[in-house]
N, C-alpha and C positions, 0 to 999 in steps of 0.2 A: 377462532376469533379472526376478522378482517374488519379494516379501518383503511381509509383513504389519508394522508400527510403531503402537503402542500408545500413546494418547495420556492423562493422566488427565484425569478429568471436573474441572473443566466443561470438556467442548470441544465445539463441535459444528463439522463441518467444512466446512458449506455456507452456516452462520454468518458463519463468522469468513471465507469466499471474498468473502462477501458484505457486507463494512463498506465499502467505499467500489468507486470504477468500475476500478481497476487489473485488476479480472477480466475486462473487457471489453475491455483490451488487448494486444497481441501483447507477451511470449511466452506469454501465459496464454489459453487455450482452453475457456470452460468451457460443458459441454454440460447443459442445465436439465432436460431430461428426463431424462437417468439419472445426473444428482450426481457429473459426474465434470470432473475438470478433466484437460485437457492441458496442459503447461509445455515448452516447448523452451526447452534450457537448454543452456551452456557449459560442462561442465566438467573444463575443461583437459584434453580427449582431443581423440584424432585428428579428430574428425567431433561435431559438437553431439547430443547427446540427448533422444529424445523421451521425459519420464513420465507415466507414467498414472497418476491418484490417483483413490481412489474408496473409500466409507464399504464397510468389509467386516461389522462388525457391532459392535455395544455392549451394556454391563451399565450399571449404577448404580454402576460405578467406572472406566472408561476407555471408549474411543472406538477401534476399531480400525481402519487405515486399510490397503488394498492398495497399494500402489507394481506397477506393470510399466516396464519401462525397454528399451529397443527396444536395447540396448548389453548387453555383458557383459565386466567387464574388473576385475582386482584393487581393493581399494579402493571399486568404484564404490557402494555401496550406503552405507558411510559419508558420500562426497562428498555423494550423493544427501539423505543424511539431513541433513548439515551444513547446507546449501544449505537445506531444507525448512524448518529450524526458525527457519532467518533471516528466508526469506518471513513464515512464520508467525507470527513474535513470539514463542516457544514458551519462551524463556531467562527473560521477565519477570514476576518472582511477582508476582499478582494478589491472594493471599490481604488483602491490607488494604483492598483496595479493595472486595472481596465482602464484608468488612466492613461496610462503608459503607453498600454497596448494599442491606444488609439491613434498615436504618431508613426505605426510602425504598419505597414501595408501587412505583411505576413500575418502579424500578433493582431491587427484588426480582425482576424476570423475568432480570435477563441471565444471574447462572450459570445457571438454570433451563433456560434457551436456549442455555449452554454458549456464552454472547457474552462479550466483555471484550478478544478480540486483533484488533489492524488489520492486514490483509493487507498486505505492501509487496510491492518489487520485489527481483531479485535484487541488487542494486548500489543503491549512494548515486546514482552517477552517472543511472541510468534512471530512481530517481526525484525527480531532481532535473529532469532531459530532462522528461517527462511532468508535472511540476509547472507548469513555466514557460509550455509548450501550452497547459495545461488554466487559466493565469490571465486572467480580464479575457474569459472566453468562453463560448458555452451548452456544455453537457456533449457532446452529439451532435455541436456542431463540432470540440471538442478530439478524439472517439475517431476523428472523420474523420482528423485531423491526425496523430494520432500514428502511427494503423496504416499511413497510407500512407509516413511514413517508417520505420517499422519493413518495409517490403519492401525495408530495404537489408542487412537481417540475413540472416545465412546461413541456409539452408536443410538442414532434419534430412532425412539420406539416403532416398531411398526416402519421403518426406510431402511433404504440402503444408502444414506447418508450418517457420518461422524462427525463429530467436531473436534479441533486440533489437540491435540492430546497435549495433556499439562507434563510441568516440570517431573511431578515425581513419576509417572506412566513411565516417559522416556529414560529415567534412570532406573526405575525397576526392569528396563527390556535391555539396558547393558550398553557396554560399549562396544561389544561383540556386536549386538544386534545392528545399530549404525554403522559399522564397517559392514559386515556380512549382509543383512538383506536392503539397510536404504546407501550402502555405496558410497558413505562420505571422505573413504579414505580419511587423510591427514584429519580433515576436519571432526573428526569423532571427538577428541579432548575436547576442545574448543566447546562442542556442544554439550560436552556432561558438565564442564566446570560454569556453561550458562547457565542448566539445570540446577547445578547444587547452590548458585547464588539466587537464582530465582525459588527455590524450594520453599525459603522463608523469604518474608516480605522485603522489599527493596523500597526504601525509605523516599527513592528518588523517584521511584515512578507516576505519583500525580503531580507532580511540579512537572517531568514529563509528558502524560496527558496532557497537562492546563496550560502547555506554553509558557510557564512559567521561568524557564529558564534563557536567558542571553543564549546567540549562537554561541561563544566560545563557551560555554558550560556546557552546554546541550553537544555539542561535537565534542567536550574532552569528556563526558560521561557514558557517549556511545564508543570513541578511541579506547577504553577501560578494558572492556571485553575483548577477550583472546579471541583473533579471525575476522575483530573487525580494523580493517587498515583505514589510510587515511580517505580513500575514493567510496568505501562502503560507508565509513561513518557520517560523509558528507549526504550522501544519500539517505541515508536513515533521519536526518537533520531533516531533509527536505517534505519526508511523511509526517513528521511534525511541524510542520510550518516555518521552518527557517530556511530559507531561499539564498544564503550570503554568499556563498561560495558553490561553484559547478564542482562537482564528481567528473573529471576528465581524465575517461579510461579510452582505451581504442577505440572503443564505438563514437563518441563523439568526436576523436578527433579527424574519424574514415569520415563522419559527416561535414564536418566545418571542413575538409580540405576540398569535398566536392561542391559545398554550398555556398561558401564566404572565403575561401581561399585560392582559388582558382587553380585547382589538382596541386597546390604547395602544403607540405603538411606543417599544418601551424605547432607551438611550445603551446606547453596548457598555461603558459603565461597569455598567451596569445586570445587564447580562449575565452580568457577570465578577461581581459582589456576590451574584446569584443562589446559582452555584454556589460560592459561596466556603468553605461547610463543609466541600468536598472537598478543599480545601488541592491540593496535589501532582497531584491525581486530578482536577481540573477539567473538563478538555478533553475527558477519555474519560466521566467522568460525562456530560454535554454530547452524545457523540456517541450515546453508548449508548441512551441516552432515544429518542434522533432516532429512532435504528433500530427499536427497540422500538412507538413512535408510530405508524411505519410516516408518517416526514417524508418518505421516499425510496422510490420503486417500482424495487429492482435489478434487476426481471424486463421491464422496460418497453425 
């Protein structure tokens, strides 16, 4: 099955793949030379599905994207769409915040560059999983860590692509198995006692999808979980659309003292005063810039 989905501008689509490292982890596949991402993904059919996305063309008012889907079955291409716009953050009007961005020389490029949405996961759960890996660690050890427990996901028919392996997988493979072959040290508890909450249904997770929740719930429901501290939970806030407060760990603060501080290293008080015109918009003001600066080489 292929269908074409029309996105409005601003969006651009290897942008917004491209806000943080989740693209470099399994279930997402992204190929740098022809802009196209793979996703093996769940949903709720006989057998996992592999999509294929890829830029099909644009005007000066939308963004046109292909979808191919190695599946063909009633519904699928709603599921498919449902599921996309989740990854992609696609439900969140940005319009007040391009606002914003319009008084600020730097923050003028991001709709420009059709930036402003943070790529997430398919689930609260995997990116809760992959947050916890990726704390208190270099970037290239966590993608070590997380891909080789993601080979407990099942496998899309006929590829050599999986999709992120569910709660019970990872507790049927032990806590042996994430220390011993995905290397999480300490962080192994942390990940079985996520898996044993996530096993059965977590009452909060569509009020989480739906944004339904104030930042301080939304931060004190992700704070909950064992591994994740105060700077991970702000961050996890952020893939959900709450922008109130910056995640101010060393990497930002290496950056503000080269960019806005003049080699002095600012308090993350400092931080947070900075962007404080942005009100609400903080964190994505913050992250936007980064990307923009070019803080982060996603091609690296």
């Amino acid at each position: 099955m292929n269908f074409t989905y029309e996105i409005p501008k601003p969006f651009s689509f290897e942008a917004t793949v491209k806000t943080h490292g989740w693209f470099q982890l399994v279930p997402f596949y992204w190929n740098n030379q022809d802009k196209v991402l793979r996703w093996a993904v769940n949903l709720n059919l006989s057998n996992p599905a592999l999509v294929t996305i890829g830029e099909d063309s644009q005007d000066h008012k939308k963004t046109k994207l292909m979808f191919d889907i190695n599946q063909s079955n009633d519904g699928l291409k709603e599921l498919v769409i449902q599921k996309f716009r989740h990854v992609f953050n696609l439900d969140i009007d940005l319009s007040d915040f391009y606002k914003i961005c319009a008084h600020y020389p730097i923050l003028k490029k991001v709709p420009q560059l059709g930036m402003g949405r943070i790529m997430r996961s398919g689930s609260v759960f995997e990116d809760i999983f992959k947050s916890i890996c990726g704390t208190n660690v270099q970037w290239k050890q966590a993608v070590t860590m997380i891909n080789k427990i993601a080979g407990l996901g099942a496998v899309v028919p006929d590829s050599e692509y999986r999709i992120f392996p569910t709660a019970e997988q990872v507790l049927d493979a032990g806590e042996q198995f994430l220390k011993e072959s995905g290397r999480v040290g300490y962080r192994s508890s942390y990940l079985i006692e996520l898996c044993e909450r996530f096993l059965h249904h977590d009452p909060m997770v569509p009020h989480v999808e739906k944004r339904a929740l104030s930042y301080n719930k939304l931060n004190k429901y992700f704070l909950s979980f064992k591994g994740i501290g105060k700077i991970t939970s702000r961050y996890l806030c952020a893939l959900y659309g709450k922008y109130d407060e910056l995640a101010v760990d060393s990497l930002v603060i290496s950056y503000m003292t080269k960019t806005h501080f003049n080699g002095h290293k600012p308090t993350a008080k400092q931080v947070e005063d900075f962007y404080a015109d942005f009100g609400s918009w903080k964190y994505l003001a913050y992250w936007m810039e980064f990307i923009v600066n070019k803080g982060w080489n996603p091609d690296a």
